[in-house]
DRENGU-657016 format. One record per residue (C-alpha): residue number from 0; chain; x, y, z. Coordinates in Angstrom, 1 decimal. Layout:
 num chaine   east  north     up
 NUM      A      X      Y      Z
...
This chain:
 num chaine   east  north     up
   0      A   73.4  115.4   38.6
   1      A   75.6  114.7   35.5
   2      A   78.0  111.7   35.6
   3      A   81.4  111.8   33.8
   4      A   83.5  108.8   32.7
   5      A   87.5  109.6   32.3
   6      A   88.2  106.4   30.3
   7      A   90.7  105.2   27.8
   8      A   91.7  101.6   27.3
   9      A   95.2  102.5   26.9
  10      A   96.9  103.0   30.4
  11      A   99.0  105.2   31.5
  12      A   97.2  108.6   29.3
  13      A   96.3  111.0   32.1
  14      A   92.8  109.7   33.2
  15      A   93.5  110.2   37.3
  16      A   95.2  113.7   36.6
  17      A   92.7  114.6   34.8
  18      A   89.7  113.5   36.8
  19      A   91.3  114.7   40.2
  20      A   91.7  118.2   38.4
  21      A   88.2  118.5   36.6
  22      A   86.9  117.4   40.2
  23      A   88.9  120.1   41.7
  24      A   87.8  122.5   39.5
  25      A   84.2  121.3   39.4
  26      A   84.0  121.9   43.4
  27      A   85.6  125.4   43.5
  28      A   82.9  126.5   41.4
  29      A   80.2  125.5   44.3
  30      A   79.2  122.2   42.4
  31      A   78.9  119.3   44.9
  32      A   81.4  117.0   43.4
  33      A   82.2  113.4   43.9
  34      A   85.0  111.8   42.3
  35      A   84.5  108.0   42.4
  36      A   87.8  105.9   42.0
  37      A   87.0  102.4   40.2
  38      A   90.6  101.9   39.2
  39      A   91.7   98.9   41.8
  40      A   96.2  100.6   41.5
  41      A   93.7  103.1   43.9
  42      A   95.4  106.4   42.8
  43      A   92.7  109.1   42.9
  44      A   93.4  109.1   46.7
  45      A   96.1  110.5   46.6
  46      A   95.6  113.0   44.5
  47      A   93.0  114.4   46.7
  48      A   94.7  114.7   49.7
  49      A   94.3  110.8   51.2
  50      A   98.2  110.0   52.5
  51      A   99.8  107.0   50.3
  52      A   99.2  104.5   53.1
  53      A   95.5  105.4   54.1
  54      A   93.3  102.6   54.7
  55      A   89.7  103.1   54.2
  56      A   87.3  101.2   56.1
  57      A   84.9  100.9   53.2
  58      A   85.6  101.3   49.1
  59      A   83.1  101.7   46.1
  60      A   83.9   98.3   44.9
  61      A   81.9   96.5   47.7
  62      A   79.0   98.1   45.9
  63      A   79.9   94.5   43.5
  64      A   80.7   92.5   46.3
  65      A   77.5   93.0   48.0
  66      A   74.3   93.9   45.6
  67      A   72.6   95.0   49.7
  68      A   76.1   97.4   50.5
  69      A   75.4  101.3   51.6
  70      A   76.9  103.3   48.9
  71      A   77.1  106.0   51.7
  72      A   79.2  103.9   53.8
  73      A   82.3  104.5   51.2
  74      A   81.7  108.0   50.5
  75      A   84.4  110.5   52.3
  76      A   85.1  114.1   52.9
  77      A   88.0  115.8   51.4
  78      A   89.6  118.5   52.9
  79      A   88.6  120.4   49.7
  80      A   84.9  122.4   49.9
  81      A   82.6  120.7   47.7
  82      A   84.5  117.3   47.0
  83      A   83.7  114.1   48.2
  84      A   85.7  110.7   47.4
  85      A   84.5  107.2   47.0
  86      A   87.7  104.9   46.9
  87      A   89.2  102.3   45.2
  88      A   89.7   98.8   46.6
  89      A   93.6   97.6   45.5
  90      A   92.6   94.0   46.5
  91      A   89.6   93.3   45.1
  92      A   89.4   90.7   42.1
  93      A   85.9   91.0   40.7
  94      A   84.6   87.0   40.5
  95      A   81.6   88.1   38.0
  96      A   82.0   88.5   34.1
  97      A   81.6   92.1   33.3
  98      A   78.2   91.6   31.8
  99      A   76.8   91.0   34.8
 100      A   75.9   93.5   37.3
 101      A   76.4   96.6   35.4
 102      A   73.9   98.6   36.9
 103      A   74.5   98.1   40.4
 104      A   76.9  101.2   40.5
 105      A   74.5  103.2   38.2
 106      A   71.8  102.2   41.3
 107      A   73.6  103.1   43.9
 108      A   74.7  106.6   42.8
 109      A   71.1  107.1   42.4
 110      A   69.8  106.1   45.7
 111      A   72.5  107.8   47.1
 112      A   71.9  111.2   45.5
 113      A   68.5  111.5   46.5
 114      A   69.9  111.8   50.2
 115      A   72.7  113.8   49.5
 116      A   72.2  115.3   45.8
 117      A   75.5  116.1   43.9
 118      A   76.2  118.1   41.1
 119      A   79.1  116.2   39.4
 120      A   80.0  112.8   39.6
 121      A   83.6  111.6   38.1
 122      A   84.3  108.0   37.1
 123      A   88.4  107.4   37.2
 124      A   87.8  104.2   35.1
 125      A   90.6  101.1   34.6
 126      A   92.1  100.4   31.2
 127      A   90.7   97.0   31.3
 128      A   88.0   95.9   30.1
 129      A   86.2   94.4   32.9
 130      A   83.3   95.1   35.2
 131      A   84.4   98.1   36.7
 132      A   84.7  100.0   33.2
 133      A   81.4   98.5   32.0
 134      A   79.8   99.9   34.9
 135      A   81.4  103.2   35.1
 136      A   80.2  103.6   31.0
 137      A   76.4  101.9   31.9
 138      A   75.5  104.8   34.2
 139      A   77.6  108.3   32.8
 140      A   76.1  111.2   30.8
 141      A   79.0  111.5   28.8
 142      A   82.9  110.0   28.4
 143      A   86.0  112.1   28.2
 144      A   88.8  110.1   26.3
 145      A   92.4  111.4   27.5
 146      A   95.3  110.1   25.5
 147      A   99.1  111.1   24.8
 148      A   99.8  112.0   21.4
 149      A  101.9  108.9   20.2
 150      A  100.8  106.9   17.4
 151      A  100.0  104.2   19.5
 152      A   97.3  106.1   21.0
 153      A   95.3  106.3   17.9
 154      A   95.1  102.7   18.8
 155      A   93.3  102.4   22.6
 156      A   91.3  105.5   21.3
 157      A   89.9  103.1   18.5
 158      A   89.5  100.6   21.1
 159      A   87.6  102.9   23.4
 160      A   85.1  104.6   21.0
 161      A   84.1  100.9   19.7
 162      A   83.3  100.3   23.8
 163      A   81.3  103.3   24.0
 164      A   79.1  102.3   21.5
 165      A   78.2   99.3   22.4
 166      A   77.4   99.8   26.2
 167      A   75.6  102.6   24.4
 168      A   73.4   99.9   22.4
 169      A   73.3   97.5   25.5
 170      A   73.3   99.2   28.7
 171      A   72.7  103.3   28.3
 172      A   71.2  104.8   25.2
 173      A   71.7  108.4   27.0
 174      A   75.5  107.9   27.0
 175      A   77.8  110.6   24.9
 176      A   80.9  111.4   23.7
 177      A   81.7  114.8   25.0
 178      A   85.0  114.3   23.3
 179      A   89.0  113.8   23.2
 180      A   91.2  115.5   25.6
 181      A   95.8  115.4   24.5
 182      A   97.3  115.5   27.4
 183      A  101.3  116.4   27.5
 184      A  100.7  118.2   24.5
 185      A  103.7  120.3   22.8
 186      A  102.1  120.8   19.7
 187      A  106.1  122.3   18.6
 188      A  106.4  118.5   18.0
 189      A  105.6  117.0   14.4
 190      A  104.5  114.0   16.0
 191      A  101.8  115.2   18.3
 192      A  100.4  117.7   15.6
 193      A  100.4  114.5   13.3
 194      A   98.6  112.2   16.3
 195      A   95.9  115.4   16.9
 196      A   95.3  116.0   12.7
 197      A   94.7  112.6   12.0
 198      A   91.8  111.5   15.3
 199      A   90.3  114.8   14.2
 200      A   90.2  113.4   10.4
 201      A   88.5  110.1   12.0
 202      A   86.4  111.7   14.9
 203      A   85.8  115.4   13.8
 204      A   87.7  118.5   15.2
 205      A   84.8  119.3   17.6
 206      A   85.6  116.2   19.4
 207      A   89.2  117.6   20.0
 208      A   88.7  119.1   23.6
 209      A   91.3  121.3   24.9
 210      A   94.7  119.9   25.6
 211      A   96.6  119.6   28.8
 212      A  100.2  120.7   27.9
 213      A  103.4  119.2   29.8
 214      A  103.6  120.8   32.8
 215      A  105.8  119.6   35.7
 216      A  103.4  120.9   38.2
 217      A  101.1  118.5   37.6
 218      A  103.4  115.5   38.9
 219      A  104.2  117.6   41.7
 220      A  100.8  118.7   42.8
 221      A  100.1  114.9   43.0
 222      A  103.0  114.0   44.9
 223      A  101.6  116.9   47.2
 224      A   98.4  115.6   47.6
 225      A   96.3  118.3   46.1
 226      A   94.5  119.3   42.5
 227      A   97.0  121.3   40.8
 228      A   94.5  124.4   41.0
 229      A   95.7  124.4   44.7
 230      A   99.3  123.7   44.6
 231      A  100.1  125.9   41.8
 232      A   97.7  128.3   40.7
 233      A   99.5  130.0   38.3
 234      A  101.0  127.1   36.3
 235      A  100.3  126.2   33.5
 236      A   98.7  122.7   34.3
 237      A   96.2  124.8   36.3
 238      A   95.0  126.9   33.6
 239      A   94.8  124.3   31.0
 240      A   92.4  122.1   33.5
 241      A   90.3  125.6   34.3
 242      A   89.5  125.9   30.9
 243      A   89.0  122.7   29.9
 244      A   86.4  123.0   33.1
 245      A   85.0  125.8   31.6
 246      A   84.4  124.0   28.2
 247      A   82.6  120.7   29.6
 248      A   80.6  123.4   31.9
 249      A   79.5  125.1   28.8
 250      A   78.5  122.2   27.3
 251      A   76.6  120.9   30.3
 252      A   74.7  124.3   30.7
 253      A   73.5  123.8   26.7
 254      A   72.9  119.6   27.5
 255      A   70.3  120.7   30.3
């Protein structure tokens, strides 16, 4: 099992498209995939097929309500092979400071695997720093950092790394940066070359994963209720997330 944090602390950069394609992408290769949805705005449902309206009887974030709650109990079938979904709660309002509790998650996913081992897990992580980010970062393998190119991004990138490395310290001595992923690239503009040259001066060029270019289909596979890889195949939006797949499965294959 290898766990996989989508995380920026900028909002609004691509982290639920990009973790409900990589989940897509990670199923329809036979990997039993479970894309876990700590972001309480609850999006991730949607993208894999949930209607906009769809109340779930259970969510992932009574695993921090209750320390004694079934992790099973919030774990659903997709209508996609392979891909399971553990939900968001939009209500909940954590009443614990984030350094508490920050294993429970990292606990639950463990005892829940050895019933029903997974592949894949998928962390679609808020932009706040609270509990639910903490968590998500105490009990991954690695983090994916997805950001637009606008100078601004620079910024919540900064922000993130310094996170990373000190849950890294605290919490999870095995966590690693697999890298940075643009997303609505059009590298035709001065600006985004300009945002990409300069994190690869701070962070390295390997760290640069492949970008996600702008791609209506994306939008429209969400509105849809399916990965892009599903609603259109051909697009570009699906092959970028394909081969971005295909990169982090490399680098899994050489991590194990």
């Amino acid at each position: 099992m290898f766990i996989i944090s989508v995380a920026n602390r900028k909002g609004g950069t691509g982290k639920t498209t990009t973790c409900v394609n990589l989940a897509a992408e990670f199923s329809a290769r036979g990997k039993k995939t479970l894309l876990i949805d700590l972001d309480t705005q609850g999006h991730s449902a949607w993208g894999v097929g949930f209607p906009h309206n769809h109340k779930f009887e259970h969510t992932v974030h009574q695993v921090f309500a209750n320390k004694n709650f079934n992790f099973e109990q919030c774990v659903y079938e997709t209508k996609f092979e392979n891909l399971y979904f553990a939900p968001a709660d939009p209500g909940y309002i954590p009443d614990v400071e984030p350094k508490h509790n920050v294993t429970r998650l990292r606990d639950a996913i463990n005892v829940y695997s050895q019933k029903h081992p997974l592949d894949v897990v998928i962390l679609d992580t808020p932009p706040t720093l609270d509990l639910f980010l903490m968590s998500a970062l105490a009990c991954s393998n690695v983090v994916i950092i997805p950001f637009l190119p606008h100078f601004l991004s620079a910024v919540g990138v900064r922000q993130m790394i310094k996170l990373f490395y000190t849950t890294a310290v605290k919490h999870n001595n095995r966590l690693k940066l697999l890298g940075l992923v643009p997303i609505m690239i059009n590298t035709r503009l001065k600006m985004h070359r300009q945002v990409i040259e300069e994190l690869s001066k701070s962070f390295g060029k390997k760290r640069i994963l492949r970008a996600i270019r702008t791609n209506v289909k994306l939008a429209e596979a969400f509105n849809a209720g399916m990965p892009v890889r599903y609603y259109a195949p051909n697009s570009a939006g699906a092959m970028d997330y394909f081969l971005l797949a295909e990169d982090i499965e490399f680098f899994l294959k050489n991590k194990s």
